[in-house]
FILO-395679 format. One record per atom (N, C-alpha, C): residue number from 1; x, y, z; residue in one letter; atom name. Coordinates in steps of 0.1 Angstrom, whole numbers, always signed. Atoms other than C-alpha are relative to their C-alpha. Last residue first. Layout:
i:NUM | xx:X | yy:Y | zz:Z | aa:a | at:CA;
...
//
This chain:
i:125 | xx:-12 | yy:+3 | zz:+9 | aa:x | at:N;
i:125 | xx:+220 | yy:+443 | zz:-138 | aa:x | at:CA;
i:125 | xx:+14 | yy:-7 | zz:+10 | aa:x | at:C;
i:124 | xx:-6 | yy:+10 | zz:-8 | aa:x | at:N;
i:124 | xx:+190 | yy:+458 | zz:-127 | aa:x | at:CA;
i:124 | xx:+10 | yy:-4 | zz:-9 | aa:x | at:C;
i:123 | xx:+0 | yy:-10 | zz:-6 | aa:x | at:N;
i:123 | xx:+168 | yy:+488 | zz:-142 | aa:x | at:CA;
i:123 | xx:+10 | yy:-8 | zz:+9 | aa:x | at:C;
i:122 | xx:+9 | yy:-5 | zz:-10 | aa:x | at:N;
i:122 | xx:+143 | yy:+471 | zz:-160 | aa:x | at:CA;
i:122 | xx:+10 | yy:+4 | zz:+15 | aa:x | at:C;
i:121 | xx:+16 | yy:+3 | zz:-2 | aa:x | at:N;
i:121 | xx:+165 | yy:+452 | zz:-177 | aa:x | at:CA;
i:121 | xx:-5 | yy:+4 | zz:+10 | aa:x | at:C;
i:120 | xx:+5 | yy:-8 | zz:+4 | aa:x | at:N;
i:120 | xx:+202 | yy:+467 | zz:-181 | aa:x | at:CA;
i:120 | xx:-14 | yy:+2 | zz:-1 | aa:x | at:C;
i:119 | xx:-9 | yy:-7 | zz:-2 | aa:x | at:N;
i:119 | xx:+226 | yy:+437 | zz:-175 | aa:x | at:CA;
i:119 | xx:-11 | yy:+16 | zz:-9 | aa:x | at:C;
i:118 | xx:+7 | yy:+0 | zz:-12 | aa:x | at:N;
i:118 | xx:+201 | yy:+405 | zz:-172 | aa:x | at:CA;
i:118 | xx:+7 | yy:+16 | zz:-3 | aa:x | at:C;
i:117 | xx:+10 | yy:-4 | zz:+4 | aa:x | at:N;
i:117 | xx:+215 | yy:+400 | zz:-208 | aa:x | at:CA;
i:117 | xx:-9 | yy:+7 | zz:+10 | aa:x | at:C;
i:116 | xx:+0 | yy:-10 | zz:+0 | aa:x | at:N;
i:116 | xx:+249 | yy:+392 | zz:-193 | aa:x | at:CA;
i:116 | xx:-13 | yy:+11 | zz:-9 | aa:x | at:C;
i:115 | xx:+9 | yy:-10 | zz:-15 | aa:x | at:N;
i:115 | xx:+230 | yy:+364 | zz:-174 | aa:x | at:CA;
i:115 | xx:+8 | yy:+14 | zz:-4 | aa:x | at:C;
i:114 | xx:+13 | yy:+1 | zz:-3 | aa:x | at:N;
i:114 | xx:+226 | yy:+345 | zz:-211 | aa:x | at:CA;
i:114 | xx:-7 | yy:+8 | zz:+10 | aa:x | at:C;
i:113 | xx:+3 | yy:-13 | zz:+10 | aa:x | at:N;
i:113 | xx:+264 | yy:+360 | zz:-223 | aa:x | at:CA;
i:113 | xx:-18 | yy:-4 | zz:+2 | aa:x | at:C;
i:112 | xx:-7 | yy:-13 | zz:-3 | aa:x | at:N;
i:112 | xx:+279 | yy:+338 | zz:-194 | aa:x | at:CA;
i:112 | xx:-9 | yy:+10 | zz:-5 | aa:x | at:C;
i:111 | xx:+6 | yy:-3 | zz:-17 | aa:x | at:N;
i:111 | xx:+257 | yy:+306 | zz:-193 | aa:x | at:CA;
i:111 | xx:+0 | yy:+14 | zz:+2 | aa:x | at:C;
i:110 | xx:-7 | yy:-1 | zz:-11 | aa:x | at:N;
i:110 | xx:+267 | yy:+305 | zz:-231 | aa:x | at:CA;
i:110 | xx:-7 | yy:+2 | zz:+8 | aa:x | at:C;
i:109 | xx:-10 | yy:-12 | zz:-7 | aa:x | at:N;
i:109 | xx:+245 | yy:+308 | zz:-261 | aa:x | at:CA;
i:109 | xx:+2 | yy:-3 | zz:+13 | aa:x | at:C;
i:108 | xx:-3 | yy:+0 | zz:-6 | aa:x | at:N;
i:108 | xx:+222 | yy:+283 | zz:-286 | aa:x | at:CA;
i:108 | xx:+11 | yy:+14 | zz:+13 | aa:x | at:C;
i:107 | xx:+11 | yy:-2 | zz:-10 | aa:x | at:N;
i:107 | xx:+198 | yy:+281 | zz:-311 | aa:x | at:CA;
i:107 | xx:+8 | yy:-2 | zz:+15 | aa:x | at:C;
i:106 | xx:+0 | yy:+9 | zz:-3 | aa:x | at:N;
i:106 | xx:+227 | yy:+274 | zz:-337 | aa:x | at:CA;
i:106 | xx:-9 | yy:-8 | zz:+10 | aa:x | at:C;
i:105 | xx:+9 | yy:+1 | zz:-9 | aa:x | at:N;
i:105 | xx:+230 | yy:+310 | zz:-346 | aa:x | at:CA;
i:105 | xx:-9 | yy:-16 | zz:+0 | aa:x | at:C;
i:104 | xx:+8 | yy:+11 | zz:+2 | aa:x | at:N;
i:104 | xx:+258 | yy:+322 | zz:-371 | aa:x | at:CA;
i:104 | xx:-13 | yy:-7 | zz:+17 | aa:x | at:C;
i:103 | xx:-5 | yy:+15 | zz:-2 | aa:x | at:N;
i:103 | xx:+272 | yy:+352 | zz:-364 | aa:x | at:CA;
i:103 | xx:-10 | yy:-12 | zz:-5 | aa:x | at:C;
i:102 | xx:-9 | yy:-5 | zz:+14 | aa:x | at:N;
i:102 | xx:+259 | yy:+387 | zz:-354 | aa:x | at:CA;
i:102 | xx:+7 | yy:-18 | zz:+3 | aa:x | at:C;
i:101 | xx:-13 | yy:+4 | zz:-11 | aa:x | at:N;
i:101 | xx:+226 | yy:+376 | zz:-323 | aa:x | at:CA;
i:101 | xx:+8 | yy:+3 | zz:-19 | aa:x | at:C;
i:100 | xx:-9 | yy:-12 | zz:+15 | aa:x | at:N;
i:100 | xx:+192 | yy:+394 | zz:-327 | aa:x | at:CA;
i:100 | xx:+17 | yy:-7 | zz:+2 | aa:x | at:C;
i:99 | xx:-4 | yy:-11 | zz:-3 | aa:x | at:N;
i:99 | xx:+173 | yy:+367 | zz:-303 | aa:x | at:CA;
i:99 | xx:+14 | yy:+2 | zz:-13 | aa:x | at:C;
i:98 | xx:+8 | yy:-7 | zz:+3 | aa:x | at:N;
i:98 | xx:+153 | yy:+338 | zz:-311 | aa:x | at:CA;
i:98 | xx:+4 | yy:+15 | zz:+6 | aa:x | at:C;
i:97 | xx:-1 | yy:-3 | zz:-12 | aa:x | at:N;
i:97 | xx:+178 | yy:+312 | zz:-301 | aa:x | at:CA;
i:97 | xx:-10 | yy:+10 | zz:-1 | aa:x | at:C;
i:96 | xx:+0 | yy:-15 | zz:+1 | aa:x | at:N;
i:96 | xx:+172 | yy:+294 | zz:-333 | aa:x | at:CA;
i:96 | xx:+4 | yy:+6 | zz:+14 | aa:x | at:C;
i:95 | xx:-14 | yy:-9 | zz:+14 | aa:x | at:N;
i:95 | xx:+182 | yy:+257 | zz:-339 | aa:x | at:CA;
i:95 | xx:-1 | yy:+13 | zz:+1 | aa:x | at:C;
i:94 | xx:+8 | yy:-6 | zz:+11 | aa:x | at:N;
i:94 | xx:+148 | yy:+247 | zz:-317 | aa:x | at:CA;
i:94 | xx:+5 | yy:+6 | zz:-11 | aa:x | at:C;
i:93 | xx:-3 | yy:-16 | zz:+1 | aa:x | at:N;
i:93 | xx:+177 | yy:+225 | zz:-297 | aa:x | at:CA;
i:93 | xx:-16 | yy:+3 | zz:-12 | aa:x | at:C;
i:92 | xx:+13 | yy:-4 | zz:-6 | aa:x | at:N;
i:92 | xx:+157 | yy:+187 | zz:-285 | aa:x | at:CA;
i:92 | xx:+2 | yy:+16 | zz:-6 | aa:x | at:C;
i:91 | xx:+9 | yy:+8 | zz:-2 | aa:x | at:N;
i:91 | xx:+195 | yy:+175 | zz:-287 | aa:x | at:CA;
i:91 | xx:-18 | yy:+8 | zz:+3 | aa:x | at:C;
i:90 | xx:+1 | yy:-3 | zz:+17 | aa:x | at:N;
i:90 | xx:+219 | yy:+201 | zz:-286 | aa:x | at:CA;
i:90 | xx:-12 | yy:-8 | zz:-7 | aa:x | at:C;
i:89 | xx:-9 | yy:+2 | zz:+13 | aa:x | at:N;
i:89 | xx:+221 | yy:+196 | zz:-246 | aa:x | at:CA;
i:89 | xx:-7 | yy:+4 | zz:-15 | aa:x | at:C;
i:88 | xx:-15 | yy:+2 | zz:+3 | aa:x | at:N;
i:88 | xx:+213 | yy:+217 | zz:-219 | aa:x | at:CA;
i:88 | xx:+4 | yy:-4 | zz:-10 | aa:x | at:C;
i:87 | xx:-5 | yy:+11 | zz:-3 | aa:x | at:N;
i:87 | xx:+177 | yy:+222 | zz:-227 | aa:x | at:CA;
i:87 | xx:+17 | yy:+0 | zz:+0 | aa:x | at:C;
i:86 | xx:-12 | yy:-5 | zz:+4 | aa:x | at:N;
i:86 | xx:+153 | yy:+256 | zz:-227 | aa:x | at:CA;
i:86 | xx:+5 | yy:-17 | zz:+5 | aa:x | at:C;
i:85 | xx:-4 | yy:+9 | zz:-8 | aa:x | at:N;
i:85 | xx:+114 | yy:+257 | zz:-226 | aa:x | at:CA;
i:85 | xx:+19 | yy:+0 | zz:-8 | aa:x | at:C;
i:84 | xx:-12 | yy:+0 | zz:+7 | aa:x | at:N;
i:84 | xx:+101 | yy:+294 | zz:-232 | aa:x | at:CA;
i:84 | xx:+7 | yy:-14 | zz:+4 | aa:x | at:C;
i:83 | xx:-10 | yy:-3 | zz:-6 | aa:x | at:N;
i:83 | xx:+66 | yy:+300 | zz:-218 | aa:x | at:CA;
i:83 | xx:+11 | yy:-8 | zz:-9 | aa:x | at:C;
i:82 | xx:-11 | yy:+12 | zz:+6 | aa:x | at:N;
i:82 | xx:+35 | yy:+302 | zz:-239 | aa:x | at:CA;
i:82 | xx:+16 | yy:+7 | zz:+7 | aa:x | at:C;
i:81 | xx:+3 | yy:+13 | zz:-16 | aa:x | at:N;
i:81 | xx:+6 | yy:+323 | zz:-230 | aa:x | at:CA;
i:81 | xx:+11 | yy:-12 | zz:+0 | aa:x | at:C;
i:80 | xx:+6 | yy:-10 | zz:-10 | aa:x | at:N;
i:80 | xx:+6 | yy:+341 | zz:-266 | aa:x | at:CA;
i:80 | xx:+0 | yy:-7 | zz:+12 | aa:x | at:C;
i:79 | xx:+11 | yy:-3 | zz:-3 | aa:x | at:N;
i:79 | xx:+25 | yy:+316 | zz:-290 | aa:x | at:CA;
i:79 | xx:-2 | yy:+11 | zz:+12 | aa:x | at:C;
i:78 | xx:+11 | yy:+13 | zz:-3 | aa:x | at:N;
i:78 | xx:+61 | yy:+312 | zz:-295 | aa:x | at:CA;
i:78 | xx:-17 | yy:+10 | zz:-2 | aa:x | at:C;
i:77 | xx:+7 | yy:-6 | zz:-11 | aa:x | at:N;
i:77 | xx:+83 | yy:+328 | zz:-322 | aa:x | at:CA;
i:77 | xx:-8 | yy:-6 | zz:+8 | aa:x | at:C;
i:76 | xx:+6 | yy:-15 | zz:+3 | aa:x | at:N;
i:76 | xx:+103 | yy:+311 | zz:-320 | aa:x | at:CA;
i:76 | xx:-7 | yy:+6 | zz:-15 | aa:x | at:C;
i:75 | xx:-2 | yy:-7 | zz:+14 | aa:x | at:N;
i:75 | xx:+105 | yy:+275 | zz:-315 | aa:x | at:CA;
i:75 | xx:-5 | yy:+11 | zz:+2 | aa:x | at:C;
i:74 | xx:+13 | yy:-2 | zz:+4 | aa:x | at:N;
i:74 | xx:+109 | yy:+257 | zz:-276 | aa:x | at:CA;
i:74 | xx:-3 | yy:+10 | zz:-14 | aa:x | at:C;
i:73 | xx:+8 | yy:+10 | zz:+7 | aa:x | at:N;
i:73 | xx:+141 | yy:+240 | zz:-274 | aa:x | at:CA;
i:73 | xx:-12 | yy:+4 | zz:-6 | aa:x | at:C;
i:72 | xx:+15 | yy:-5 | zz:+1 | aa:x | at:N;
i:72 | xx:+163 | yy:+273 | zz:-267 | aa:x | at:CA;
i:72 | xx:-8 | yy:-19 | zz:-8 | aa:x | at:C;
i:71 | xx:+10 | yy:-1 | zz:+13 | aa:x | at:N;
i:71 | xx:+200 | yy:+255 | zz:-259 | aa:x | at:CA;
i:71 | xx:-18 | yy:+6 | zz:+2 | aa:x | at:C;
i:70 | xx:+16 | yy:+3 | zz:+0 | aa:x | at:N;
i:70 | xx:+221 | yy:+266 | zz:-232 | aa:x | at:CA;
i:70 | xx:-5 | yy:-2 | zz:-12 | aa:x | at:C;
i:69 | xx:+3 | yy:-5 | zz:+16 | aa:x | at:N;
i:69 | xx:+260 | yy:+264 | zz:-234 | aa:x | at:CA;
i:69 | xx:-21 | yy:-4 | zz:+3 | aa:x | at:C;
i:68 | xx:+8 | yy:+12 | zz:+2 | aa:x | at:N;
i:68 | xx:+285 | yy:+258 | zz:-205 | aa:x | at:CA;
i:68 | xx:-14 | yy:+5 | zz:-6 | aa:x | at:C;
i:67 | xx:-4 | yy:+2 | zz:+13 | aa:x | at:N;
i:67 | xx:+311 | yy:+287 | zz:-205 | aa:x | at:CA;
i:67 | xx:-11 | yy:-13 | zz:-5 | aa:x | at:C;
i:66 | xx:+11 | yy:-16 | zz:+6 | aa:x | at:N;
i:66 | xx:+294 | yy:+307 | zz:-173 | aa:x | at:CA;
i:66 | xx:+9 | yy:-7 | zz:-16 | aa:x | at:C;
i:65 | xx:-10 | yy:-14 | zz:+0 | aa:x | at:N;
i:65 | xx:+300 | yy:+275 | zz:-152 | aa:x | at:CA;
i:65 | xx:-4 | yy:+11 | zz:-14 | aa:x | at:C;
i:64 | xx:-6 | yy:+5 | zz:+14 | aa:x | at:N;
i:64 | xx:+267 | yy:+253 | zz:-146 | aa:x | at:CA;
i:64 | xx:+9 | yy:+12 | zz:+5 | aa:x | at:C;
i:63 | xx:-15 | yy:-3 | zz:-6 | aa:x | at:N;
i:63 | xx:+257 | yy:+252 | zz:-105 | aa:x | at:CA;
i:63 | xx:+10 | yy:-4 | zz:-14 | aa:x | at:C;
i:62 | xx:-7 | yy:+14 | zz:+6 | aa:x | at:N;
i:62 | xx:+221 | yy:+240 | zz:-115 | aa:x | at:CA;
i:62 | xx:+14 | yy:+2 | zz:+1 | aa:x | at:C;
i:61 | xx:+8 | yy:+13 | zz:-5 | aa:x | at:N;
i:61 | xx:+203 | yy:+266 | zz:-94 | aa:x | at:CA;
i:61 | xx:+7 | yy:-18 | zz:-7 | aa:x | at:C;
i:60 | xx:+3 | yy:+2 | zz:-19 | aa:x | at:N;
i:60 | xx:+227 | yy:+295 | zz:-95 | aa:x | at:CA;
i:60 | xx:-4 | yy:-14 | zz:+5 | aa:x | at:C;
i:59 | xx:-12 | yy:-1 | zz:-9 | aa:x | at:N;
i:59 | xx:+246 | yy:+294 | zz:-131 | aa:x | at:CA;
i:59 | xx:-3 | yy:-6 | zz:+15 | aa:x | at:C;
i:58 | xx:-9 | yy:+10 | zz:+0 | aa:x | at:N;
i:58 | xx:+213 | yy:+272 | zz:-149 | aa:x | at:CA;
i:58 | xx:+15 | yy:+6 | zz:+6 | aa:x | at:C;
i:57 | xx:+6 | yy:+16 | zz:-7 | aa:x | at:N;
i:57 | xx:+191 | yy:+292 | zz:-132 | aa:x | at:CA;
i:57 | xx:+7 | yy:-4 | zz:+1 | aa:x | at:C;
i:56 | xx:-7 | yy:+1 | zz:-15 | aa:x | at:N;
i:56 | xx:+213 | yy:+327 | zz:-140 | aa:x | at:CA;
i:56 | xx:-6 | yy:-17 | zz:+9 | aa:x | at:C;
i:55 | xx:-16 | yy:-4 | zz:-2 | aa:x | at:N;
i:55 | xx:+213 | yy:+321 | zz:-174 | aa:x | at:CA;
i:55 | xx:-2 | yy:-3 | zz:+12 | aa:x | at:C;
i:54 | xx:-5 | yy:+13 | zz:+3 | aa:x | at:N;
i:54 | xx:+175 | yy:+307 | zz:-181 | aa:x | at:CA;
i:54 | xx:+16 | yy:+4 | zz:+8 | aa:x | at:C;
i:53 | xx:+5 | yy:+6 | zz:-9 | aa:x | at:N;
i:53 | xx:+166 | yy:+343 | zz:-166 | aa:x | at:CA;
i:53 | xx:+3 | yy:-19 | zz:+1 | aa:x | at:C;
i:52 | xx:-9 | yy:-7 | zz:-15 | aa:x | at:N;
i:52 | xx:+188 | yy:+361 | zz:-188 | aa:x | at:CA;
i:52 | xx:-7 | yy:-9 | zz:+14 | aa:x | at:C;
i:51 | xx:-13 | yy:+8 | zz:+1 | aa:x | at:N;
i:51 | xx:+172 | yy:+339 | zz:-216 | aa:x | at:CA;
i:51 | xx:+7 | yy:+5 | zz:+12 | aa:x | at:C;
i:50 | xx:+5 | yy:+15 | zz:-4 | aa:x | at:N;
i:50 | xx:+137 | yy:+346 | zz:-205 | aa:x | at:CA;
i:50 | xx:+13 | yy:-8 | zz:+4 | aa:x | at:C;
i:49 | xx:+3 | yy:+0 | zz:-12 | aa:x | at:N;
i:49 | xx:+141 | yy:+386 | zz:-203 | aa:x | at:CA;
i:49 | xx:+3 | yy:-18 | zz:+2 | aa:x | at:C;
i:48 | xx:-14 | yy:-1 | zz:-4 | aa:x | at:N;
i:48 | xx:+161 | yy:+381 | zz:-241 | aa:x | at:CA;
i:48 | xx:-6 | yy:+1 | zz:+14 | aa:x | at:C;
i:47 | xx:-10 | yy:+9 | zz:+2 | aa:x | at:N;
i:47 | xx:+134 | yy:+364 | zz:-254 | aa:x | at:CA;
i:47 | xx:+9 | yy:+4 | zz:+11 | aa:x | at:C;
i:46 | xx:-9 | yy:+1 | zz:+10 | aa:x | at:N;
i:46 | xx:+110 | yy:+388 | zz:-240 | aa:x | at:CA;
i:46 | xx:+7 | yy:-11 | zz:-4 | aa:x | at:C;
i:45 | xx:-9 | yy:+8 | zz:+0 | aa:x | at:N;
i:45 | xx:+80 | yy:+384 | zz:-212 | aa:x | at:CA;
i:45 | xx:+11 | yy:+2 | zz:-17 | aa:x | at:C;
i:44 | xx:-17 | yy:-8 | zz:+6 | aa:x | at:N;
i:44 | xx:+60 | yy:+410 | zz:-218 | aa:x | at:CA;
i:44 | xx:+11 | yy:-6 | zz:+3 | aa:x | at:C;
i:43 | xx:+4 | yy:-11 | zz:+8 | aa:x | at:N;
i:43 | xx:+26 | yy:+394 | zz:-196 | aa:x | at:CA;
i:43 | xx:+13 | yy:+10 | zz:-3 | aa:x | at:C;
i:42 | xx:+7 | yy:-8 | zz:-7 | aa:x | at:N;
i:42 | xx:+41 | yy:+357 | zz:-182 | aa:x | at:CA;
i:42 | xx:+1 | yy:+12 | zz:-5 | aa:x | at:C;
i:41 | xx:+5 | yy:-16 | zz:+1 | aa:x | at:N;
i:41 | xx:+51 | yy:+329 | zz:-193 | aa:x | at:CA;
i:41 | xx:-3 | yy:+7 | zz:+9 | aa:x | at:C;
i:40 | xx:+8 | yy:+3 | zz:+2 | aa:x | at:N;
i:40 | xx:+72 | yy:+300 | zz:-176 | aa:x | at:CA;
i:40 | xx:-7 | yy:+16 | zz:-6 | aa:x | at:C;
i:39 | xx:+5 | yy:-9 | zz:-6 | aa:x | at:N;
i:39 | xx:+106 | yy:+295 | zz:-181 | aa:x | at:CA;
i:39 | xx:-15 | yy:+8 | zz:-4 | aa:x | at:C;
i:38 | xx:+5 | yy:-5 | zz:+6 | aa:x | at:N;
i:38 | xx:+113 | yy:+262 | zz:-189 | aa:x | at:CA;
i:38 | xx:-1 | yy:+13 | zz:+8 | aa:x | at:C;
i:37 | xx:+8 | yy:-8 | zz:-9 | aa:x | at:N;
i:37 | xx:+135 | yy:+238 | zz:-178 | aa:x | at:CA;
i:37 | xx:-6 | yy:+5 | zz:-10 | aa:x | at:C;
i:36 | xx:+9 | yy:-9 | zz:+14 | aa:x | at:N;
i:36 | xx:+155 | yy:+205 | zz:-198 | aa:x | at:CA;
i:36 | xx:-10 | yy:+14 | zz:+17 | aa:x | at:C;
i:35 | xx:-7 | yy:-8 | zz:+5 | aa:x | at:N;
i:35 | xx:+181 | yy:+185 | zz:-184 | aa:x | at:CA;
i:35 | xx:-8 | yy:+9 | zz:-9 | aa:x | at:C;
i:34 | xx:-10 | yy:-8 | zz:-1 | aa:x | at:N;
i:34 | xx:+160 | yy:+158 | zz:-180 | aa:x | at:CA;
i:34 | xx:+5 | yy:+10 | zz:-3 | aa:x | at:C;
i:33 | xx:-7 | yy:+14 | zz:-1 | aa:x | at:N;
i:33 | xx:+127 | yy:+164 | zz:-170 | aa:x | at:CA;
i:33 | xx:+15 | yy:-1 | zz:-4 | aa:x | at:C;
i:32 | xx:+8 | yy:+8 | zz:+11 | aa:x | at:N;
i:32 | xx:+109 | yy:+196 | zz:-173 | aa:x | at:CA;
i:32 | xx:+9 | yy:-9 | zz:-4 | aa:x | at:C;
i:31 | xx:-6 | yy:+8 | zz:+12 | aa:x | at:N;
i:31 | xx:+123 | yy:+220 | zz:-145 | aa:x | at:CA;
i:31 | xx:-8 | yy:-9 | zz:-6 | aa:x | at:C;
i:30 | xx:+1 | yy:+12 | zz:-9 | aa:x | at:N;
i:30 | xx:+104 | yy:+248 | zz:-137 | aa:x | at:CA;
i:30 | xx:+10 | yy:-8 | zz:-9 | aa:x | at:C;
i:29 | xx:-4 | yy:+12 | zz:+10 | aa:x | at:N;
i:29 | xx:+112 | yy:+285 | zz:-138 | aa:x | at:CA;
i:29 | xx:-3 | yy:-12 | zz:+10 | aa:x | at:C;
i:28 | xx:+1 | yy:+10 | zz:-5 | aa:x | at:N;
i:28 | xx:+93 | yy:+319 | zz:-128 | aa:x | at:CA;
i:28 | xx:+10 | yy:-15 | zz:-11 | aa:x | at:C;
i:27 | xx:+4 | yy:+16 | zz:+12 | aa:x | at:N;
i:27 | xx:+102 | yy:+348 | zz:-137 | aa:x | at:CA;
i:27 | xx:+2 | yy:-11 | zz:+10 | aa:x | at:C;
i:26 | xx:+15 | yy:+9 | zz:+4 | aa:x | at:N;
i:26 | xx:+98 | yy:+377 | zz:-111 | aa:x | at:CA;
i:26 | xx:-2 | yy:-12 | zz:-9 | aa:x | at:C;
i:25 | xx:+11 | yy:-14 | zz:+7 | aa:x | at:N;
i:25 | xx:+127 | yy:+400 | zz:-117 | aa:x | at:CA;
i:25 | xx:-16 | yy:-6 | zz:-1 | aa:x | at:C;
i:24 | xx:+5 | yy:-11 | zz:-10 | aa:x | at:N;
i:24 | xx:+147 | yy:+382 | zz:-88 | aa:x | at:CA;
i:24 | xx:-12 | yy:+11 | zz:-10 | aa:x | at:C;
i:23 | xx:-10 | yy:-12 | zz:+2 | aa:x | at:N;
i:23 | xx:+143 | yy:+349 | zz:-106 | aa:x | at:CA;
i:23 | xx:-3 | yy:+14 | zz:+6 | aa:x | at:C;
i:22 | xx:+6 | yy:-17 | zz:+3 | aa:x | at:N;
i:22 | xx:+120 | yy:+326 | zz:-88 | aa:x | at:CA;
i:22 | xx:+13 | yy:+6 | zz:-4 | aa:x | at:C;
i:21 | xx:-10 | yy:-12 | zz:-5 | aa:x | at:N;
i:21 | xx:+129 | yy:+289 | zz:-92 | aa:x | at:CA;
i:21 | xx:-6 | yy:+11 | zz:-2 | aa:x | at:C;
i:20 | xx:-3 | yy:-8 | zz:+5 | aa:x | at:N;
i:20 | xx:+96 | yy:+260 | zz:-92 | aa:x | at:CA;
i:20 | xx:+13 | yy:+9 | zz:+7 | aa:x | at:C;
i:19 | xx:-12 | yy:+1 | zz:+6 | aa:x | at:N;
i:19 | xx:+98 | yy:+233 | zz:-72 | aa:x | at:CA;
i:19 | xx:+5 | yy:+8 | zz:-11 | aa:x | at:C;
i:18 | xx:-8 | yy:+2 | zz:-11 | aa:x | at:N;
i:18 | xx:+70 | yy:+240 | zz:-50 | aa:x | at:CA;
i:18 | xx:+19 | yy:+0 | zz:-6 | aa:x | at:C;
i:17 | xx:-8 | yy:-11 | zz:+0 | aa:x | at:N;
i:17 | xx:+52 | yy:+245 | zz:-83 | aa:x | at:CA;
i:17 | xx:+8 | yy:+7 | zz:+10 | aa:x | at:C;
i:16 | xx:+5 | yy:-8 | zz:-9 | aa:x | at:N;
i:16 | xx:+45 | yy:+207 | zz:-84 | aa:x | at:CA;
i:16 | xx:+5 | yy:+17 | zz:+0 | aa:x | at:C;
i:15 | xx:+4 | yy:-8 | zz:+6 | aa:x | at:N;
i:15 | xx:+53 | yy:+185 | zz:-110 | aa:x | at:CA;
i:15 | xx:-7 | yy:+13 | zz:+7 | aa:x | at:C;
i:14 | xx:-10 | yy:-4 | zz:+16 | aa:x | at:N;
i:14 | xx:+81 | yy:+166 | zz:-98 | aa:x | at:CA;
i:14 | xx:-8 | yy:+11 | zz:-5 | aa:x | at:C;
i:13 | xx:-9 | yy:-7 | zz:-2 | aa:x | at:N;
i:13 | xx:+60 | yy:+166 | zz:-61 | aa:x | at:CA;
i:13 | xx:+7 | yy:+5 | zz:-9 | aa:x | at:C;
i:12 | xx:-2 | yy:-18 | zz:+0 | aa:x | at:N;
i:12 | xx:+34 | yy:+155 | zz:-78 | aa:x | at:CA;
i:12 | xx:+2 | yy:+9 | zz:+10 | aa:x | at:C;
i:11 | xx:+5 | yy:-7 | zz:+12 | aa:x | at:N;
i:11 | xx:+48 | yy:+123 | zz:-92 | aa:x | at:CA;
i:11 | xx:-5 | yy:+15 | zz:+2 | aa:x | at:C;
i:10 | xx:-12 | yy:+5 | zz:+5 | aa:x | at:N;
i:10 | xx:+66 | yy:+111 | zz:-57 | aa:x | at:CA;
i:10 | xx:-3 | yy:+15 | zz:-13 | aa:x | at:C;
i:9 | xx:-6 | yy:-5 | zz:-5 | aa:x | at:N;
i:9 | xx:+35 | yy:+109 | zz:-40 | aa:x | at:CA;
i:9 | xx:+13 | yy:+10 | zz:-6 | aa:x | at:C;
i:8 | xx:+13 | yy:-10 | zz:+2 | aa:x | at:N;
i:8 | xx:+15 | yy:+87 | zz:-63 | aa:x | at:CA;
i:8 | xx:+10 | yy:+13 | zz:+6 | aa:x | at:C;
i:7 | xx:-2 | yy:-3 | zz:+13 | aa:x | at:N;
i:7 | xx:+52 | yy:+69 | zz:-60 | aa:x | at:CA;
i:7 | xx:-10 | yy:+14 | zz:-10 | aa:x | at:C;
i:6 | xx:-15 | yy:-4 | zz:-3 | aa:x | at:N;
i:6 | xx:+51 | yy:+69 | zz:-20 | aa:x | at:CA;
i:6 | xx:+3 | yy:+8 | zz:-18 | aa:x | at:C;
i:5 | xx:+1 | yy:-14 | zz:-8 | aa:x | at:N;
i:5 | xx:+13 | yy:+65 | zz:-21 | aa:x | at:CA;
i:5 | xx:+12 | yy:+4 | zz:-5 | aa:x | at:C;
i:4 | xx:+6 | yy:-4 | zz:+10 | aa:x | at:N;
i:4 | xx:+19 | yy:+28 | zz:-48 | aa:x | at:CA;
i:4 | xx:-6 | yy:+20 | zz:+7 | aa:x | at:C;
i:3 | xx:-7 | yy:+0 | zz:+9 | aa:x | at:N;
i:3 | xx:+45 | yy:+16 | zz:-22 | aa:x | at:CA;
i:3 | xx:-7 | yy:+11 | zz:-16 | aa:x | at:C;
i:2 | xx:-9 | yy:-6 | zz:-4 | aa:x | at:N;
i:2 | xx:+29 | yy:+23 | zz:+11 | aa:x | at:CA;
i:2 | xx:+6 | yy:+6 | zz:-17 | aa:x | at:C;
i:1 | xx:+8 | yy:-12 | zz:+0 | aa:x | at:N;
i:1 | xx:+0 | yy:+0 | zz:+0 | aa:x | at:CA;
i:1 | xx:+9 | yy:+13 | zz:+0 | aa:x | at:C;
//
């Protein structure tokens, strides 16, 4: 009996918003199985707000170094009500990163140049 609670149990905790991260500007992120988060909508959310906020997750909450490489899974442009899901590896990538970038664009960018986006939004940095 214990065993089938423990598991019921188990499941929505994974999915629970308990487990969500707060970025200081208000975003919200969850994780979405392996190696994969999302950050979740919300009203004027940007690429570049989402990615800054992917940045510091994966610096603070997943303890990546500022050269280890985020991919955008979810395709740009998204929909209206539609949060941004993002994955470590290359795998699952949406090939675009959806932001104005000089160079070729692989749907991906550094830990580093993701929280130096944070560097002027709304007044923080």
């Amino acid at each position: 009996m214990l065993r089938p609670l423990a598991a019921a149990l188990a499941l929505s905790l994974a999915a629970s918003p308990l487990l969500a991260w707060t970025h200081r500007d208000g975003a919200r992120i969850e994780p979405r199985g392996a190696g994969g988060f999302e950050v979740l909508a919300r009203p004027g959310l940007s690429a570049s707000e989402a990615w800054c906020a992917a940045g510091d997750y994966a610096g603070q909450a997943l303890n990546l170094g500022p050269q280890a490489r985020i991919w955008r899974a979810s395709p740009a442009p998204r929909r209206v009500g539609q949060g941004i899901a993002f994955t470590l590896s290359p795998e699952g990538s949406a090939g675009k990163t959806g932001l104005f970038l000089f160079g070729p664009d692989d749907g991906s960018i550094s830990v580093a140049f993701a929280r130096q986006l944070c560097w002027g939004q709304h007044g923080r940095g």
